[in-house]
C-alpha positions in Angstrom: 31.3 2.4 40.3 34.3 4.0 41.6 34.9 6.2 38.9 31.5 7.8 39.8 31.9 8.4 43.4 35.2 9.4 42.6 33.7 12.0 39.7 30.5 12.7 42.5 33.4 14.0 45.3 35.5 15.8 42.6 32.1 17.7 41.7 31.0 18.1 45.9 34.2 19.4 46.0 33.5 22.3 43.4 30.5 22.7 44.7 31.5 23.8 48.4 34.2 25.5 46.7 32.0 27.8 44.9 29.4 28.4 47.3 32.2 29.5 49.8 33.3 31.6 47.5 29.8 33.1 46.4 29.1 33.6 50.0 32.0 35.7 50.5 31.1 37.8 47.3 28.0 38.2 48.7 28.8 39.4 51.8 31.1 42.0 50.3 27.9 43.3 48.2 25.4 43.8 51.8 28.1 45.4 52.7 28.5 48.5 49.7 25.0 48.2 49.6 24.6 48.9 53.0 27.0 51.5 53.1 25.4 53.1 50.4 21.9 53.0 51.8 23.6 54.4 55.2 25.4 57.4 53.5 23.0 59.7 52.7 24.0 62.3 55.5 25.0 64.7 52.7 21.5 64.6 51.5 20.2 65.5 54.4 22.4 68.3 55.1 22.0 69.5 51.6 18.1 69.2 52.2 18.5 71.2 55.5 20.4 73.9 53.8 17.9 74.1 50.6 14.8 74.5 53.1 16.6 77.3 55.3 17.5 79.0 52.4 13.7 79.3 51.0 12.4 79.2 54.4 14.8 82.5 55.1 13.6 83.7 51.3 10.0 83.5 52.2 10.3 85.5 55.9 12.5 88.1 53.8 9.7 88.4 51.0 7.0 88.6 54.0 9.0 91.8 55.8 9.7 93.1 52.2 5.8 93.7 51.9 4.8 94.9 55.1 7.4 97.4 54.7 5.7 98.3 51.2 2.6 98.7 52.7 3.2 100.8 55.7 
């Protein structure tokens, strides 16, 4: 009988060992994943940039043909 309480701590003990350690593995995960999520600032300057671009195509095309017509 002591053998198996003995055996049943030994394997607690691996236990809380292992979810300690699987928590802090975890944690390190939310927090790349989270940065990742969070850094998209790029993309939205890149978007930014792409729309003033055609934005600043399109008013050029416009003045191009009112000057054609007149």
């Amino acid at each position: 009988m002591e053998e198996i309480k003995r055996r049943l701590g030994k394997i607690e003990d691996h236990l809380t060992n292992h979810i300690t350690e699987i928590k802090k593995d975890v944690t390190c995960i939310k927090q790349t994943v989270t940065k990742i999520g969070t850094d998209v600032t790029w993309l939205k300057k890149f978007f930014w940039l792409v729309m003033g671009v055609s934005v600043t195509a399109v008013i050029g095309a416009v003045f191009g043909l009112f000057i054609q017509i007149k």
